[in-house]
N, C-alpha and C positions, 0 to 999 in steps of 0.2 A: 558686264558680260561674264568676269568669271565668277558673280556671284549667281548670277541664272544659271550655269553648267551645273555648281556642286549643288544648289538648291534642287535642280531635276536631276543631278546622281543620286542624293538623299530620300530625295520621293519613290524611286525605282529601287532603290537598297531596300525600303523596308515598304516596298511590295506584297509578301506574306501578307503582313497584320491589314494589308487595305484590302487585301482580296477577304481574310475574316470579316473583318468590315464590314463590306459591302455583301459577304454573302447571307450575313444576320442582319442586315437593314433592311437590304431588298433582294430576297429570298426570290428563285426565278421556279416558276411552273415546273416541275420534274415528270416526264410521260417514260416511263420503264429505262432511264438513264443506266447505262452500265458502262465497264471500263473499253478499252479498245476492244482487247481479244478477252475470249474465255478465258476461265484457269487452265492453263493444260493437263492433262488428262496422267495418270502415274501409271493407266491400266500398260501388262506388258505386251499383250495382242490385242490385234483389232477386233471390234465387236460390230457387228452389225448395224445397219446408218439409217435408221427408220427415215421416210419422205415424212415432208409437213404437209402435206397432202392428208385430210383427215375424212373419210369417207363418211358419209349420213348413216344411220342407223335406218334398215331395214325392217321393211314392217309397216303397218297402221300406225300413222304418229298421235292417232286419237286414243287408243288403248290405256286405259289406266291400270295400271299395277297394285296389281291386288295384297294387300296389307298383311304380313306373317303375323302368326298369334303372339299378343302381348305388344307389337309394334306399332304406333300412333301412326294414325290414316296418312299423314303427312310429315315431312322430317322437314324443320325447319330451315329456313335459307337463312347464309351468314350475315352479320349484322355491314351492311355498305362501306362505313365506314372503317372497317375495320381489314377489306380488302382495296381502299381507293389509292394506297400507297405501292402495291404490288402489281410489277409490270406484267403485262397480260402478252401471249405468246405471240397474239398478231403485231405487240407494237417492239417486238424485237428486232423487226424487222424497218424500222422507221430510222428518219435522219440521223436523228441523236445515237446511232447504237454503233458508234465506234469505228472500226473498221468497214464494216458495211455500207455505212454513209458518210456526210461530209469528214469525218476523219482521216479517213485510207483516202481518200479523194482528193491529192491537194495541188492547188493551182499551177503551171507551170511554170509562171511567170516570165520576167525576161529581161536585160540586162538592162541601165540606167543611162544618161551621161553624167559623168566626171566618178562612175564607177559606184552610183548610190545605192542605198539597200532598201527597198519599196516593203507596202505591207501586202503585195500577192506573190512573192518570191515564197515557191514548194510551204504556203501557209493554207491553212483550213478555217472556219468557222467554231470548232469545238475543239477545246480544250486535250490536249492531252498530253504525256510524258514523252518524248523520244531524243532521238540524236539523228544528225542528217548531217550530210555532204554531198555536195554538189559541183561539178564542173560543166565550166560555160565555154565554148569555143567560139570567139567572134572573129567576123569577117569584115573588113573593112571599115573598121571604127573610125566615127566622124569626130575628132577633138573637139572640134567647133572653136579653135583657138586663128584669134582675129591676126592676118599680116603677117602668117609664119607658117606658105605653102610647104616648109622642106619637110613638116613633120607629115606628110600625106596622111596615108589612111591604112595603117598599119592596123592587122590581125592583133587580136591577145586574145588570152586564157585567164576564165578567173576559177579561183578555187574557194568555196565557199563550204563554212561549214558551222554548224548553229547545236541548241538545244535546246528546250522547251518542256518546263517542267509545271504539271497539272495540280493545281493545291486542293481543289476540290472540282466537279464536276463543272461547276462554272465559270472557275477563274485560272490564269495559267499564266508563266513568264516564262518570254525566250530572250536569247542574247544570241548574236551570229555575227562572223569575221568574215572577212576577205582577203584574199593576198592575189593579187593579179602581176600577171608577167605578158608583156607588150613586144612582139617582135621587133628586132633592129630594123628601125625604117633606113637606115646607111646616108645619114647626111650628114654623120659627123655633129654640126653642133645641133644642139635639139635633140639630142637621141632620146627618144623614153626609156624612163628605167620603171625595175620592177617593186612595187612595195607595195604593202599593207592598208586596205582602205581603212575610212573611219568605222568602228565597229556599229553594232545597233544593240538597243535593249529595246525590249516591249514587253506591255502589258496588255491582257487582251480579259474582258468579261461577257458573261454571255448577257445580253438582258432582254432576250426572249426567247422561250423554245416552244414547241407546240409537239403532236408526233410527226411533222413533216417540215417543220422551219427552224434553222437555228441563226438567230443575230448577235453580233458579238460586238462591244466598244473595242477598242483598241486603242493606245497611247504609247506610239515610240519614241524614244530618243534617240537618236545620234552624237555623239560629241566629239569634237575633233581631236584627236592622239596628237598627230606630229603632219607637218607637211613640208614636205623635201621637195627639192629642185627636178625637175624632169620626169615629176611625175603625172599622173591622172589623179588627182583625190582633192578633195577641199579643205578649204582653210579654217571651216568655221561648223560652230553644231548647228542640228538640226531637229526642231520639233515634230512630230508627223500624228497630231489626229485622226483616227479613221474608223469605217465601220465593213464589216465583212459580213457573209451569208449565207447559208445554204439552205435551198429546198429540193424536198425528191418530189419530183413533177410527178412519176408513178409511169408505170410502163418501161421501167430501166433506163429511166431519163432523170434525170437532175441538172443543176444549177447551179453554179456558185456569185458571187457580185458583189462586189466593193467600191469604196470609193477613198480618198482619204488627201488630207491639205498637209503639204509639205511647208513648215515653216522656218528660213534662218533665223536663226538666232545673232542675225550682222546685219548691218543696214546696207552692203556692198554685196548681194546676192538675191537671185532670184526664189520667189514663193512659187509654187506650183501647185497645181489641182491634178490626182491619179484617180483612174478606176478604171476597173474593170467587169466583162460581164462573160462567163464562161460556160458550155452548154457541154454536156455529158452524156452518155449513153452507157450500160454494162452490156456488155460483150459475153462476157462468160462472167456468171456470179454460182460461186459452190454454195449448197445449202448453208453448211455453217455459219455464214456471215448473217442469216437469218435466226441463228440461235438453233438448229437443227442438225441433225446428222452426230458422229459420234467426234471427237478428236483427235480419236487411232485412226480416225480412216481419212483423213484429209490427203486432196495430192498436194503436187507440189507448189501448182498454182491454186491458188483458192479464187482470182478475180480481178478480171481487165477490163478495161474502161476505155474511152476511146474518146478523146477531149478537142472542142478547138473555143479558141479567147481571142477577143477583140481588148486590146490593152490603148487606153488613152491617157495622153498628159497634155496640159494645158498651163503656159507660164501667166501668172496673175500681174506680173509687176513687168518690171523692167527687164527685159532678157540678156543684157550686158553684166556681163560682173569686171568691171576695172580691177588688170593685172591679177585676174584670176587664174592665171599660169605660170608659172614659172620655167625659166629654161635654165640652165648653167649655161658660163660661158666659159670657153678653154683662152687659155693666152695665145697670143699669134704663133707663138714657137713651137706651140703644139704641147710643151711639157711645163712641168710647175702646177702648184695648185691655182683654184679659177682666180679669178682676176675681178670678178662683179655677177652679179646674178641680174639676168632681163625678166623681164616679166612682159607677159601679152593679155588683151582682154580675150575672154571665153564670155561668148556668142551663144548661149542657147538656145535652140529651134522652137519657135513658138507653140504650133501646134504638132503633137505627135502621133501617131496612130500606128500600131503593130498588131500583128496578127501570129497568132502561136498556137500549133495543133500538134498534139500526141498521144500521151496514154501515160496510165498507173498501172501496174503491175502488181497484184498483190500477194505475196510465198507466205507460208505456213507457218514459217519460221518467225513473226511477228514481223513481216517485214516488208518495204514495198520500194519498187522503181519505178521512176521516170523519166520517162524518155518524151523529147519533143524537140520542134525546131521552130522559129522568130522568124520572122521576116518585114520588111518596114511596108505597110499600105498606103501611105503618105508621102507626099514631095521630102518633108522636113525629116530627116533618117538620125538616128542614132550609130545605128550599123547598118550594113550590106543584108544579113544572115546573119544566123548564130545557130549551134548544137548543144541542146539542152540536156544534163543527166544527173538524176537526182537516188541518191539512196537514204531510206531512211529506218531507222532500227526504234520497233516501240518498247516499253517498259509497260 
């Protein structure tokens, strides 16, 4: 076991040189790929924000132009290849272009049992640089712990916050924490306390893009830190396979959709199957995002979205984890330190189904919010509700 953990922190450590790797092995189609945002602009006033609106030319389109003296009947056209590498101004406006599409666009997600880190939590299909935090406010969390009614169904807050950084157009690595704090459910013993989930690392590559689709592998880890008495978090790591996607349907409609297999790494815990499939609209999109208009003249919003996700999990194995909880116990007298640690099995719900609608917000400032709110569509619940808010700042 802990030769698996430092074997898959080894492989993630030197992350870089595989995404080289693999980007000189198997080189992915490029259709006008650029970074998220523009360069921004140094000019000190606004200049004028031409439409991409480009009007036909006026006139008999059969008229040949009649040749200045000394000028050959025809000017040569450029050699194909020699412009097949250069993004053409319609496909600036395509998936891949950053902000615009599946980048600025990223899934809402929503929150886990035993407090896990999935691969559609505020993620995208394409690669990029940024920093994000996130708070989650949930409403009547299900522990799912066997034979130990006192801990009901206490409220928490998680606080979540990651980073994700782009080696090249195709390949990218994020790592993201949690620290959750669970209201006093007031039963005295069983109280939950508040601490630090298991962190995640991933690695994501693209391995296909087109100008309307991007597909990305993905390979997280989990590993377990530490696991304390009276809390939510697990005892053991976790492998997570997965694949992610986006397409623009066209019409100011897109798509995002995943899937991806959660695997322990302990023979005392449940495998699971996640995916999801998320439908999109733009609401207001500022020219810019299409590669048009000037820099100086952007407002403040550049671009809203308007999202709702259907979120499923599905337990593959045994859904008991034996003494997958732990409680503290106090002594009878009430004071001294504990006396013995209980442990409970945690029960988790077989099939899950959630339901998650909001929005992306996209500011000028290289930057974008999310807002949304979870709710369970299924008998089997994780929580009540939840309020979703995401910030996240690009590079």
């Amino acid at each position: 076991m802990a030769r698996m953990t430092w074997a898959m922190a080894a492989i993630l450590t030197f992350s870089p040189v595989l995404a080289v790797a693999a980007d000189g092995y198997s080189p992915v189609q490029q259709v006008g790929w650029r970074p998220l945002f523009r360069q921004k602009s140094a000019c000190g006033g606004c200049q004028s924000c031409p439409s991409c609106e480009h009007s036909a030319p006026s006139g008999d389109m059969s008229m040949t132009p009649t040749p200045m003296d000394g000028m050959p009947d025809t000017m040569p056209m450029p050699d194909p290849s020699e412009t097949a590498d250069l993004p053409s101004f319609g496909n600036l406006a395509m998936a891949e272009q950053g902000m615009g599409g599946g980048a600025g666009t990223m899934i809402l997600g929503r929150a886990d049992a035993l407090n896990r880190f999935n691969l559609f939590d505020n993620m995208s299909a394409e690669p990029v640089t940024r920093a994000w935090f996130a708070f989650q406010a949930i409403e009547g969390l299900n522990t799912n712990v066997v034979g130990n009614p006192a801990l009901g169904r206490p409220n928490q807050n998680l606080y979540r916050f990651g980073f994700e950084y782009a080696f090249s157009d195709v390949s990218s690595f994020a790592v993201q924490g949690m620290y959750n704090v669970t209201d006093d459910t007031g039963s005295g013993v069983g109280d939950l306390q508040e601490s630090w989930s298991n962190p995640q690392f991933m690695f994501k590559r693209v391995v296909y893009r087109n100008c309307c689709t991007t597909v990305a592998a993905t390979l997280g880890f989990v590993p377990e830190v530490s696991t304390e008495a009276s809390t939510i978090n697990e005892s053991f790591s976790r492998l997570q396979p997965g694949v992610i996607a986006f397409r623009d349907l066209g019409g100011d409609w897109f798509t995002h959709a995943g899937a991806q297999l959660n695997f322990p790494l302990d023979g005392n815990a449940t495998t699971t199957a996640d995916w999801v499939v998320s439908l999109g609209k733009w609401l207001y999109r500022h020219e810019s995002l299409d590669g048009c208009g000037d820099q100086c003249c952007l407002p403040w919003i550049v671009g809203v979205t308007g999202q709702v996700e259907v979120l499923g999990k599905h337990v593959a194995s045994d859904s008991t984890i034996a003494g997958g909880f732990f409680v503290m116990e106090q002594p009878l007298n009430g004071s001294g330190p504990p006396t013995f640690i209980q442990t409970f099995d945690f029960e988790e719900a077989r099939h899950v189904l959630d339901f998650t609608f909001g929005t992306n917000i996209l500011l000028r400032n290289n930057t974008a919010v999310g807002l949304g709110y979870s709710l369970p569509i299924s008998g089997n619940e994780v929580r009540r509700g939840e309020f979703i808010v995401s910030y996240n700042v690009f590079f």
